[in-house]
C-alpha positions as CSV (number, residue, x, y, z in Angstrom):
1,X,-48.9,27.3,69.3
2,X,-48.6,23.7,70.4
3,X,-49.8,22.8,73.6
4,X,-47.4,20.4,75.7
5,X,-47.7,19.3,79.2
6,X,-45.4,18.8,82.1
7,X,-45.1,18.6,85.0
8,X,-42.2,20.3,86.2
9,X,-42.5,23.9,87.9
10,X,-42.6,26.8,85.3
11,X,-42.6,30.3,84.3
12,X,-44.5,32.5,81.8
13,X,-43.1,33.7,78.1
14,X,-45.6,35.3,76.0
15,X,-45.2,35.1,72.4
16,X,-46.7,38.2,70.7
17,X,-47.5,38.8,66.7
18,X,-47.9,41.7,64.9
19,X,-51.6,41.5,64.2
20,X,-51.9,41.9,67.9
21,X,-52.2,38.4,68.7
22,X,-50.4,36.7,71.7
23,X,-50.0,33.7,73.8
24,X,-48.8,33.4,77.4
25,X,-47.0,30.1,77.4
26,X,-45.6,28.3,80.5
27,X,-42.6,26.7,80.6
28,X,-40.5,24.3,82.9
29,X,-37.2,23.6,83.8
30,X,-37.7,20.3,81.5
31,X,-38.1,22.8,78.7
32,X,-41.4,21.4,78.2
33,X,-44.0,24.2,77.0
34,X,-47.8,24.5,77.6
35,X,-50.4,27.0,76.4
36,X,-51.9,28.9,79.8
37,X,-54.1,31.6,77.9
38,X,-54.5,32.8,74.4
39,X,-55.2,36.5,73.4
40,X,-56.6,36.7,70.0
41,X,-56.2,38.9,67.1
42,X,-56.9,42.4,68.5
43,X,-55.6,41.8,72.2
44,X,-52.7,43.7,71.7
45,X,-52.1,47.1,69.7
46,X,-50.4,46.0,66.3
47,X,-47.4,48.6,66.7
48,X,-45.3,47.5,69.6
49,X,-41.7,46.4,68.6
50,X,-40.3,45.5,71.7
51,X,-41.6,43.9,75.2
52,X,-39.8,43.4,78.3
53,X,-40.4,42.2,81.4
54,X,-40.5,44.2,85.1
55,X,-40.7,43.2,88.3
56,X,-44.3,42.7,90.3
57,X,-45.3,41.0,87.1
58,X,-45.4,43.9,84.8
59,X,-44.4,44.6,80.9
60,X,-43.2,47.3,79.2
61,X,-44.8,47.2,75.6
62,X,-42.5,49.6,73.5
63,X,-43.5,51.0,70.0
64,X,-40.5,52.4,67.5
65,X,-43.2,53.8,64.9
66,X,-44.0,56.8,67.8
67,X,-42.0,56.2,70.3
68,X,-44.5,55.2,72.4
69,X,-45.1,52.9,75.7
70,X,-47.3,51.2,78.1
71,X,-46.6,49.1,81.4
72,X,-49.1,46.6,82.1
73,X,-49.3,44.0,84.6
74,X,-49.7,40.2,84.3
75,X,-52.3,38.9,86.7
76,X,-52.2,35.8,88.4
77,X,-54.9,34.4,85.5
78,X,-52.5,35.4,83.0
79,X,-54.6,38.6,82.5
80,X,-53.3,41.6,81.6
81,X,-54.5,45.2,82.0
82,X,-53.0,48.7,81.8
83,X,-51.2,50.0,84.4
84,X,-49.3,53.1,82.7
85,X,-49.1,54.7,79.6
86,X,-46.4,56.7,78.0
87,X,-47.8,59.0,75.1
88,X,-46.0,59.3,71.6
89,X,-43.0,60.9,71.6
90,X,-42.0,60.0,75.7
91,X,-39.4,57.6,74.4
92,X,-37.0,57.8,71.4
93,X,-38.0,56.3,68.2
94,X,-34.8,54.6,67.1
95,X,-34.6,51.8,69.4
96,X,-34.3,48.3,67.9
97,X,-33.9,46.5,71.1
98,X,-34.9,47.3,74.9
99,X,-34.0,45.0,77.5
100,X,-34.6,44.7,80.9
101,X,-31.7,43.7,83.5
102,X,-31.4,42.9,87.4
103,X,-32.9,46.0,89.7
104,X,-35.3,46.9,87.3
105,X,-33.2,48.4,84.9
106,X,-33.8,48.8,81.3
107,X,-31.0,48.9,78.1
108,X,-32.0,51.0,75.0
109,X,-30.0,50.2,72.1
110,X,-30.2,51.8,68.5
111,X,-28.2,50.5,65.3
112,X,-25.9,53.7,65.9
113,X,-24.1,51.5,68.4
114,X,-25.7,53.9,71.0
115,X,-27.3,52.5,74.3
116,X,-29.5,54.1,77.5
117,X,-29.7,52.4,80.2
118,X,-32.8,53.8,82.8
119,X,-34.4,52.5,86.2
120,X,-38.3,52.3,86.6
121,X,-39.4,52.3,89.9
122,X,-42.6,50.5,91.0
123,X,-45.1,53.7,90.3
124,X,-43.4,53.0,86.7
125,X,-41.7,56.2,87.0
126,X,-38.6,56.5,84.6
127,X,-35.8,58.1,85.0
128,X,-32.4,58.2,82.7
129,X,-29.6,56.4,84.2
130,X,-26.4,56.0,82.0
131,X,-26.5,57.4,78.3
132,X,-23.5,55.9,75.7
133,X,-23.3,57.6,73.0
134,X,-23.6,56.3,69.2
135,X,-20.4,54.3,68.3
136,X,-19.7,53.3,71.6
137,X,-21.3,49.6,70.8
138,X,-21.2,47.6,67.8
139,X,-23.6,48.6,65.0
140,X,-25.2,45.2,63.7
141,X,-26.7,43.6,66.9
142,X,-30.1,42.4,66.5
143,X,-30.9,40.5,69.4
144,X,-29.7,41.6,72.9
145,X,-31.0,39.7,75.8
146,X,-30.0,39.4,79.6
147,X,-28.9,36.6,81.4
148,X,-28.8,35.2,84.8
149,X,-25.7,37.2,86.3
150,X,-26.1,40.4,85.5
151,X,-24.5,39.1,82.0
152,X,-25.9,40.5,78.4
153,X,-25.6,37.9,75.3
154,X,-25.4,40.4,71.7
155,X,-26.7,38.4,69.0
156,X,-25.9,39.2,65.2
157,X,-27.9,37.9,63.0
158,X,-26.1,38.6,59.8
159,X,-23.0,36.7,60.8
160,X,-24.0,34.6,63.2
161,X,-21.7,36.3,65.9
162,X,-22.4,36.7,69.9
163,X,-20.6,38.4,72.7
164,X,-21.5,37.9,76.2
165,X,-20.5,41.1,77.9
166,X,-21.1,41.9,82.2
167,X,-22.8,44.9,83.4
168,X,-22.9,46.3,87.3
169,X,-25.3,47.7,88.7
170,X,-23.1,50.9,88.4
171,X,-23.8,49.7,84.8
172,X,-20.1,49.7,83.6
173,X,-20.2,47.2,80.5
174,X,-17.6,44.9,79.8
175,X,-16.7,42.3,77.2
176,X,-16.9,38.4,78.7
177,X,-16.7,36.2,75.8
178,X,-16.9,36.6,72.2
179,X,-18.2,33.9,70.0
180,X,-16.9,34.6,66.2
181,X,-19.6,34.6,63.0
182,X,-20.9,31.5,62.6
183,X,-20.8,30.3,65.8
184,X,-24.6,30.8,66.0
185,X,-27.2,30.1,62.8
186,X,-27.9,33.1,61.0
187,X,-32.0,32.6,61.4
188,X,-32.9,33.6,64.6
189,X,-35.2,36.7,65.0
190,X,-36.0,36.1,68.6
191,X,-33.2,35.4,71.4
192,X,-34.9,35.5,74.8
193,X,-33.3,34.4,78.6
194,X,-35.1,32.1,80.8
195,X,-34.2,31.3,84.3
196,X,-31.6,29.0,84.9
197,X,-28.8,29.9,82.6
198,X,-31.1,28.9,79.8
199,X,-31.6,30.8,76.2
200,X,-34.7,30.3,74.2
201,X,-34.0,31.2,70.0
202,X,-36.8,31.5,67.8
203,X,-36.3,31.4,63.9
204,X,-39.6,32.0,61.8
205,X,-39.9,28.7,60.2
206,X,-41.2,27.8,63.8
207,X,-38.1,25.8,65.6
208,X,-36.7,26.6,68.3
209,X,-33.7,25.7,70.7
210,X,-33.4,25.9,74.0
211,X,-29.5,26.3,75.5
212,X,-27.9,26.4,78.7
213,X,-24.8,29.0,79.0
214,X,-23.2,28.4,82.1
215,X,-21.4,30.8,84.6
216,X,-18.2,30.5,82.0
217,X,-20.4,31.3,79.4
218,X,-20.0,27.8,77.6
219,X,-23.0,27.4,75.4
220,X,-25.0,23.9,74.7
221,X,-28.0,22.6,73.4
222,X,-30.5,21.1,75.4
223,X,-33.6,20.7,73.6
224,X,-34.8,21.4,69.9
225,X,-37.8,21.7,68.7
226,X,-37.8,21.6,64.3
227,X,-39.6,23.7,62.0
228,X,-43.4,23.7,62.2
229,X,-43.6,23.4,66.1
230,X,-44.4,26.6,66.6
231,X,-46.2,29.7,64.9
232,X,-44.3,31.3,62.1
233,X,-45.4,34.8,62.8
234,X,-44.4,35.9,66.4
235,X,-42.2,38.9,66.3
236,X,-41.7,39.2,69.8
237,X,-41.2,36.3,72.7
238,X,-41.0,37.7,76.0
239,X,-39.6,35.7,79.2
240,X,-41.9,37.5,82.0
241,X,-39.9,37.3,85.2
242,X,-37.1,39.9,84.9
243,X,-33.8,39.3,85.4
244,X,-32.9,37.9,89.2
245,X,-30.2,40.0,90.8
246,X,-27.6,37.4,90.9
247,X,-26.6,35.5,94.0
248,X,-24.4,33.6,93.9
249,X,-22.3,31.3,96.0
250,X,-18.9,29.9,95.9
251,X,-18.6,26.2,96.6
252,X,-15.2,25.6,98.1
253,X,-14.2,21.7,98.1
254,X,-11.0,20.7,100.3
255,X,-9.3,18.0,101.4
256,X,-7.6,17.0,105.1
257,X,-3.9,17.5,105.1
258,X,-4.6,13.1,106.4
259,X,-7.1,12.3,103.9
260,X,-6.9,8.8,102.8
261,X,-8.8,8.3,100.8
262,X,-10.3,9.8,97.3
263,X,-13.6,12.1,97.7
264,X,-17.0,9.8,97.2
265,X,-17.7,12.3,93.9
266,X,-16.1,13.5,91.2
267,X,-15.9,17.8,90.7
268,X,-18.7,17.6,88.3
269,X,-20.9,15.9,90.7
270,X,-20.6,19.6,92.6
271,X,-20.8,21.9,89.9
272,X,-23.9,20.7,88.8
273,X,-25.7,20.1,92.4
274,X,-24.8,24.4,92.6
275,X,-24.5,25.8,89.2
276,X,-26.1,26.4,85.7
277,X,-25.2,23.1,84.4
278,X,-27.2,21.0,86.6
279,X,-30.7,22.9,86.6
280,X,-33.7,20.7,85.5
281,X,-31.9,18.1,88.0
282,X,-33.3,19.3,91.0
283,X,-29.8,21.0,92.0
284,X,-30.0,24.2,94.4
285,X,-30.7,26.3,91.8
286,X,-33.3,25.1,91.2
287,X,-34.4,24.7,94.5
288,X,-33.9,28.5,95.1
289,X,-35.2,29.7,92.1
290,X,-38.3,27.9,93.0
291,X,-38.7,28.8,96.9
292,X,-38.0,32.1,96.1
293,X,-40.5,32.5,93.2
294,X,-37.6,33.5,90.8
295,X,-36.0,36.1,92.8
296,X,-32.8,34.3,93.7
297,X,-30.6,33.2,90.8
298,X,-27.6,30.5,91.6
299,X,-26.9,29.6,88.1
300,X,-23.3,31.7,87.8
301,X,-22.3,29.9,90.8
302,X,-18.7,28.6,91.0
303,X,-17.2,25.6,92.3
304,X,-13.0,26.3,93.6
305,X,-10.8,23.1,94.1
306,X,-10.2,20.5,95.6
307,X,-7.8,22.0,97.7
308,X,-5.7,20.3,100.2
309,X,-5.2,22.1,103.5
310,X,-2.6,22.0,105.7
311,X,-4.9,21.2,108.5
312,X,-5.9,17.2,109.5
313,X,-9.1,16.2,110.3
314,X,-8.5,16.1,114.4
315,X,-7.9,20.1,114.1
316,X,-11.4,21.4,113.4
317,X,-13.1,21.5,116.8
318,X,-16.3,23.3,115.8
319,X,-19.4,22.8,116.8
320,X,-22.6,24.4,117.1
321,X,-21.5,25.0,121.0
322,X,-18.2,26.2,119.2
323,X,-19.1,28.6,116.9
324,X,-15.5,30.1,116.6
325,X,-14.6,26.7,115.7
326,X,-16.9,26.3,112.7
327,X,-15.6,29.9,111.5
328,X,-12.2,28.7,111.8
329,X,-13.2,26.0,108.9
330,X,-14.2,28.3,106.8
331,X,-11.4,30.7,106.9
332,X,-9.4,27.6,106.1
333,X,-11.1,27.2,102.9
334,X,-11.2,30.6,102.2
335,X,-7.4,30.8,102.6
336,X,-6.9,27.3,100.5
337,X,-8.6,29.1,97.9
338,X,-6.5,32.9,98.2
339,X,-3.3,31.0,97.7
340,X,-4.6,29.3,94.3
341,X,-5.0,33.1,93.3
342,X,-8.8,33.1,93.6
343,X,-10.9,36.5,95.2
344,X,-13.9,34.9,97.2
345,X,-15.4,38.3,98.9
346,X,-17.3,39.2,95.9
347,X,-19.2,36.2,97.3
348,X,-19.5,37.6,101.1
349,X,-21.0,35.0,103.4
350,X,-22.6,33.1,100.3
351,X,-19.2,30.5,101.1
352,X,-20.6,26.7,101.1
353,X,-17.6,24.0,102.0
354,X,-17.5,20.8,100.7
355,X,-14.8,18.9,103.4
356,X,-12.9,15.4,103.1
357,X,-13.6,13.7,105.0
358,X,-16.8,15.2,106.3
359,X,-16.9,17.0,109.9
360,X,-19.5,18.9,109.9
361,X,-23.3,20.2,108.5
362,X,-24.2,24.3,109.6
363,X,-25.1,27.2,108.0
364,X,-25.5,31.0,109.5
365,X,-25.8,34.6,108.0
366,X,-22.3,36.2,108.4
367,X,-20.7,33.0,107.9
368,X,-21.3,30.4,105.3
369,X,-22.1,27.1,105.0
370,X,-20.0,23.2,105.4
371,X,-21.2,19.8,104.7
372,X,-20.0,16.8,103.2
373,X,-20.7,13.3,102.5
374,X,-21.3,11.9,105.7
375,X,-24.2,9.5,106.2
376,X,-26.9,9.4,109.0
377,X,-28.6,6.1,110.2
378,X,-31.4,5.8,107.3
379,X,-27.9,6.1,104.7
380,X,-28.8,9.6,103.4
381,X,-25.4,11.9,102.5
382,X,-25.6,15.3,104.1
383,X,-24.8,16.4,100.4
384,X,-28.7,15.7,100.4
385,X,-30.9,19.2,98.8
386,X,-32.9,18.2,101.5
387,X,-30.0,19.2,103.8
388,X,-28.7,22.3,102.0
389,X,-30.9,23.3,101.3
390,X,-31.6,24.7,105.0
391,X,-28.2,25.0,105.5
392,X,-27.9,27.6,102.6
393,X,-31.5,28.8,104.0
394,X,-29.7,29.8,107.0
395,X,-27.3,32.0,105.2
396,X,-29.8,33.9,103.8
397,X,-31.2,34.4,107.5
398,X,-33.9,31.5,107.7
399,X,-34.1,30.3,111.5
400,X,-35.9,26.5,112.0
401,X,-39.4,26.3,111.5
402,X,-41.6,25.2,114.0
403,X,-44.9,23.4,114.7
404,X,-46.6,24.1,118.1
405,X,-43.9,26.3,119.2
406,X,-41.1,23.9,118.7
407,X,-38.1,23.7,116.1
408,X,-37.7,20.9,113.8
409,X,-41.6,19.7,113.9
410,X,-42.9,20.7,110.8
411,X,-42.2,18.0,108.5
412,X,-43.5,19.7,105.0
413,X,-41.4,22.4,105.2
414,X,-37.1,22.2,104.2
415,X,-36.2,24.7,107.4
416,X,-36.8,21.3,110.0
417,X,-35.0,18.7,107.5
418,X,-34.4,16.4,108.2
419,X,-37.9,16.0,108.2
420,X,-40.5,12.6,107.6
421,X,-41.3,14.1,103.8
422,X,-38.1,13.9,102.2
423,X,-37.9,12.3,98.6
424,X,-35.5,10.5,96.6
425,X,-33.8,12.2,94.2
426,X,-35.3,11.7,90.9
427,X,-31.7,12.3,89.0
428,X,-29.7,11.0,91.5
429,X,-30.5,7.4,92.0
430,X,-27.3,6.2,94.1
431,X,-28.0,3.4,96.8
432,X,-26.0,2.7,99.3
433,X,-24.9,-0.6,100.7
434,X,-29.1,-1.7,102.0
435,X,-30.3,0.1,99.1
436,X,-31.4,2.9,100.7
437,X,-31.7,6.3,98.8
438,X,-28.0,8.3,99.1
439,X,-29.6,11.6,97.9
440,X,-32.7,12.8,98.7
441,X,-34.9,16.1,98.4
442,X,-37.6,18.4,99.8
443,X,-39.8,19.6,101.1
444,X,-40.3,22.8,100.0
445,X,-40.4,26.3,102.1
446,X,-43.7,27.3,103.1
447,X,-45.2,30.6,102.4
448,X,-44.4,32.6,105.7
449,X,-40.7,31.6,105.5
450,X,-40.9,33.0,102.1
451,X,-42.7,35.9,102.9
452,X,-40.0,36.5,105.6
453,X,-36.9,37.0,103.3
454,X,-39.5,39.0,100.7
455,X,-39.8,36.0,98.1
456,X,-43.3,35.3,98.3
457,X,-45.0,37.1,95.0
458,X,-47.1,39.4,96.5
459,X,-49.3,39.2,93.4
460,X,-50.1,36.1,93.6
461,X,-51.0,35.8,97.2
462,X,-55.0,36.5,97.8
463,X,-55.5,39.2,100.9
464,X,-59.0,38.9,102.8
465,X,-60.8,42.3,103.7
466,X,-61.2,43.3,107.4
467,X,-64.6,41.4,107.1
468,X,-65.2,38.5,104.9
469,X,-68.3,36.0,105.0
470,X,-68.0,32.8,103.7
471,X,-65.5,33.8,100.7
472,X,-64.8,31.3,98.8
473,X,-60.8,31.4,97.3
474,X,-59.2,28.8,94.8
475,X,-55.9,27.7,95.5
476,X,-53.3,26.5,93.4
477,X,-49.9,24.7,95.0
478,X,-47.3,27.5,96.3
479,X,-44.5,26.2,93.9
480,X,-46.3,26.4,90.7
481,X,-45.9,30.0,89.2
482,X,-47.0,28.4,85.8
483,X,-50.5,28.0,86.7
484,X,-52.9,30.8,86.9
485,X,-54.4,31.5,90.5
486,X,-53.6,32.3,93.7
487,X,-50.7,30.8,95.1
488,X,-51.3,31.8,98.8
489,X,-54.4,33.1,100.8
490,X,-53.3,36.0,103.8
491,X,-56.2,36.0,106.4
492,X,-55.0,38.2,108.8
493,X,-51.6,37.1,110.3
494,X,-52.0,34.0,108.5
495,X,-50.9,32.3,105.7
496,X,-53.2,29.6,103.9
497,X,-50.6,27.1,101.1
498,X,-52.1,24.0,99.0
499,X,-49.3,21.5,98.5
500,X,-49.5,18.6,96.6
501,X,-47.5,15.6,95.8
502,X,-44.8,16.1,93.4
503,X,-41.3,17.3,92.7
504,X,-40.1,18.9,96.1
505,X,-43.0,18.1,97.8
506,X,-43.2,14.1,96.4
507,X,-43.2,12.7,99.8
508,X,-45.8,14.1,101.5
509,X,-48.6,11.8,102.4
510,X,-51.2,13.1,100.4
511,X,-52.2,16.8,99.2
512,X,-52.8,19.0,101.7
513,X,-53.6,22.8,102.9
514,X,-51.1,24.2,105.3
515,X,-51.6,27.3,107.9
516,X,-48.8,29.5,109.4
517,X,-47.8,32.5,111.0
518,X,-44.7,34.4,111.5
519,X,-43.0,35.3,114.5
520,X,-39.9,36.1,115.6
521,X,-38.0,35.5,112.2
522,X,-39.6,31.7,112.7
523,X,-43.0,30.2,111.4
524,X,-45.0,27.7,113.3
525,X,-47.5,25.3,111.3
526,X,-50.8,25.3,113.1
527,X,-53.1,22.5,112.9
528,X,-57.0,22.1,112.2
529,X,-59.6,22.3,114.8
530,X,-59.6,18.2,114.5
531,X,-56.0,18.1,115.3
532,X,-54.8,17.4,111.6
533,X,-51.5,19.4,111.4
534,X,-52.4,19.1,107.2
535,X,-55.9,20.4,106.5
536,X,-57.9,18.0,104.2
537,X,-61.2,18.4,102.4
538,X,-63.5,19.3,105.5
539,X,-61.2,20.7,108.0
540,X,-61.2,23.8,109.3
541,X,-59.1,26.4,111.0
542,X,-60.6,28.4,113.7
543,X,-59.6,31.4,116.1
544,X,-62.2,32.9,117.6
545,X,-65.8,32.4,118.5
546,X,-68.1,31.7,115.5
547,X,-71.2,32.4,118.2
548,X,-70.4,35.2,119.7
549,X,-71.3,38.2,117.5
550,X,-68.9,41.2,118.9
551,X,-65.7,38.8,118.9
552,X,-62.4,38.7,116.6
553,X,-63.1,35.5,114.2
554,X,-60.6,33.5,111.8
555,X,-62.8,31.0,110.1
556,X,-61.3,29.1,107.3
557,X,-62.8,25.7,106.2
558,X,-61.1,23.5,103.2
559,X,-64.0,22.8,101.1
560,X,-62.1,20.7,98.6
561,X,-58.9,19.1,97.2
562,X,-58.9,18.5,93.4
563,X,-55.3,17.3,93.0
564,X,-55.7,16.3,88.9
565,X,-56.3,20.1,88.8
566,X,-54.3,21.1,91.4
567,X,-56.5,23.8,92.7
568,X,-57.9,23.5,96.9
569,X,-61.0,25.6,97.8
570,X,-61.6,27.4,100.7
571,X,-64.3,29.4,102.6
572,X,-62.9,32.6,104.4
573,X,-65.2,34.1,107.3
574,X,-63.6,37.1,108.8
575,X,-64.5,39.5,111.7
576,X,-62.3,42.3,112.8
């Protein structure tokens, strides 16, 4: 396996050969791949034929020869270790593919054209769901895989056929697209999903593309790699973060009934700031994807209009003291969009309105989301990430961080944009009339708010015992799933982050560790005995009485900040 490096944030595929060999790979929303651990010869059992991914980091490793199974999980090293195991004969021996989809579901399928779908449950329990019975699918698929969407992608590899077909999670199955033979090469052995609307096919000469397929299921290439980049004997590749349950949003754009003037961007502009097309350019899906650690998926997002609505500009009287007002507004869009013939309440509150010209920026749970591209003194657009990212935040029931007790003051975190530490955009580069950045991103969400809505990988966050003396934890940044380690250290109420500067974080002043706790449905940063609100190499965080030998004690000092490694080390002291 060739070892590539980049920087972007990633996820884990692990390739896995026959002889039992395997590597667990990283890879970013560049497409760029790195080697994070090798398992040699031996590492694995020789016989499994399939490998899918759960949720909580585990695998199912499936053998045909005897039918039978093992769950392991993926630790945050990129080790893995047994967890459960199913004896010969627990599952059918006929299966040629076994896929996992959203709600950790699993799809059996056997050349008969018959198909099982069960649920495993997080004791790895199974149980049958939904059996169809042989003939009810095609007989010649040989690579299924799911996509964001609750979507499945049927590969032939004898004619070079596809079909892209929609399952519930009443798991009703329906045709999406077909793509006739030969739309595909006949050479691929491996077809896997990653995140972002992305497919991964693997032939055994060693290439490899990588193609989006966006929310209409139009496929492209993005990135090729030719024969000989890779290992010619893998007979498995394995994406291992399970299919997101899809959540996507509907991105309504209208126009004033007085508008007079053209909108500052074209459509695409907005389909690929919210949907498939546009990940790897720091759009909101990837944002989400990201602060969620890969539990929300925006790719199958849809942009609607521009409509014009009957209403002008003086009508909307919203405001955050008016919030009928602001509801109003959307209802307007809503309704622009009913009378083109388009259902938005498959979509709920996940309703984000693009206005011309702009009124207003807000977000809330139950409602939706408006912005547009209005500019504040320092020139940036309020179609900023850095500004919707809250704003969508608040649909999904993030309230403002705090620092001290006070909204808006912590400035590394995208829940008080607009914040000091917001970057340029590093795709969109428009100036405005000073030359000031139009578009700008970050910073990310910190570990409590994640934590809050459930997105913060429990696996990966380190929990200190009742008592701990001088423990000494390694850190690596919150963001970066790729990277064996720890991505967050609980101590009690609290929550310990290492941030460093790059991609969503870029403008923060240097790398830093960051405390919180939650309250209230809000987190509050809390500084460093010396003040610093960011904890540097030698601060420490303190509640309690180091002297006293009875009394409740936090004691949490930064020992050090290697940012070429991206790893921060901390001592833990804890007294109950």
């Amino acid at each position: 396996m060739r070892s590539r490096k980049g920087d972007m944030m990633s996820d884990r595929i692990l390739f896995y050969g026959a002889g039992g060999r395997g590597v667990v790979e990283s890879i970013g929303v560049d497409n760029i791949l790195r080697d994070e651990r090798v398992i040699p010869a031996g590492g694995f059992a020789p016989d499994w034929t399939q490998i899918t991914a759960l949720s909580g980091n585990r695998i199912l490793f499936y053998g045909k020869s005897t039918g039978r199974g093992v769950v392991c999980s993926l630790k945050a090293d990129h080790a893995i270790g047994d967890v459960t195991v199913y004896p010969a004969g627990r599952f059918a021996t006929d299966w040629t593919q076994v896929v996992a989809l959203s709600g950790d579901r699993i799809l059996f399928y056997a050349p008969s054209g018959r198909i099982s779908v069960c649920s495993i449950d997080t004791a790895n329990t199974i149980k049958e769901v939904k059996a169809f019975p042989q003939g009810t699918f095609a007989t010649d698929w040989t690579q299924i895989t799911a996509l964001s969407g609750d979507r499945i992608l049927f590969y032939s590899k004898s004619t070079g056929r596809g079909v892209v077909c929609s399952v519930d999670s009443n798991n009703i199955i329906r045709d999406v697209t077909v793509f006739p033979p030969g739309r595909f090469t006949t050479d691929w052995t491996q077809v896997a999903a990653l995140q972002g609307g992305r497919i991964l096919f693997y032939a055994p000469s060693g290439r490899i593309v990588i193609c989006s397929i966006d929310a209409d299921n139009a496929i492209k290439d993005v990135t090729v790699f030719p024969a000989g980049t890779y290992a010619s004997d893998w007979t498995e590749i394995a994406f291992l973060q399970p299919p997101a349950k899809p959540s996507s949003w509907a991105v309504v754009l209208i126009k004033f009934s007085d508008a007079t003037t053209a909108p500052s961007y074209p459509r695409e502009r907005f389909t690929e700031m919210f949907g498939g097309s546009g990940v790897g350019r720091f759009n909101m899906v990837d944002h989400f994807w990201e602060m969620s650690h890969g539990t929300l998926d925006l790719s199958v997002s849809r942009v609607f209009g521009w409509y014009t609505i009957p209403q002008k500009k003086s009508d909307y009287t919203g405001s955050g003291a008016n919030p009928a007002g602001r509801a109003d507004l959307i209802t307007w869009a809503r309704k622009a969009a009913a009378n083109a013939g388009e259902n938005l309440s498959p979509y709920a509150d996940r309703v984000f309105v693009i206005t011309h010209p702009p009124t207003d920026l807000f977000g809330g749970a139950g409602l939706g989301g408006v912005s547009g591209d209005d500019r504040d003194g320092a020139g940036m657009s309020s179609l900023s990430p850095a500004l919707i990212g809250q704003e969508m935040g608040h649909v999904y029931s993030l309230d403002h961080s705090r620092a001290g007790g006070v909204e808006y003051r912590d400035s590394w975190d995208v829940m008080s944009n607009r914040g000091l530490y917001m970057a340029p955009h590093p795709v969109y580069k428009e100036l405005d009339g000073s030359g000031r950045p139009i578009w700008r991103i970050g910073p990310g969400l910190n570990a409590a708010n994640m934590a809050g809505r459930g997105w913060l990988d429990a696996s990966r966050v380190w929990q200190a015992a009742a008592t701990e003396s001088n423990r000494v934890v390694d850190l690596r940044p919150l963001h970066s799933r790729g990277l064996a380690g720890y991505l967050c250290a609980r101590v009690g109420p609290y929550f310990f982050e290492f941030r460093v500067k790059e991609l969503w974080d870029a403008a923060i002043p240097q790398p830093c560790v960051l405390v919180h706790e939650f309250n209230g449905n809000q987190s509050d940063l809390l500084p460093a005995t010396n003040g610093h609100q960011d904890l540097r190499t030698g601060d420490e965080f303190l509640r309690g009485n180091p002297a006293s030998p009875t009394g409740t004690l936090v004691q949490v000092k930064v020992l050090s900040i290697d940012a070429a490694t991206r790893t921060a080390r901390l001592s833990v002291t804890r007294r109950p």
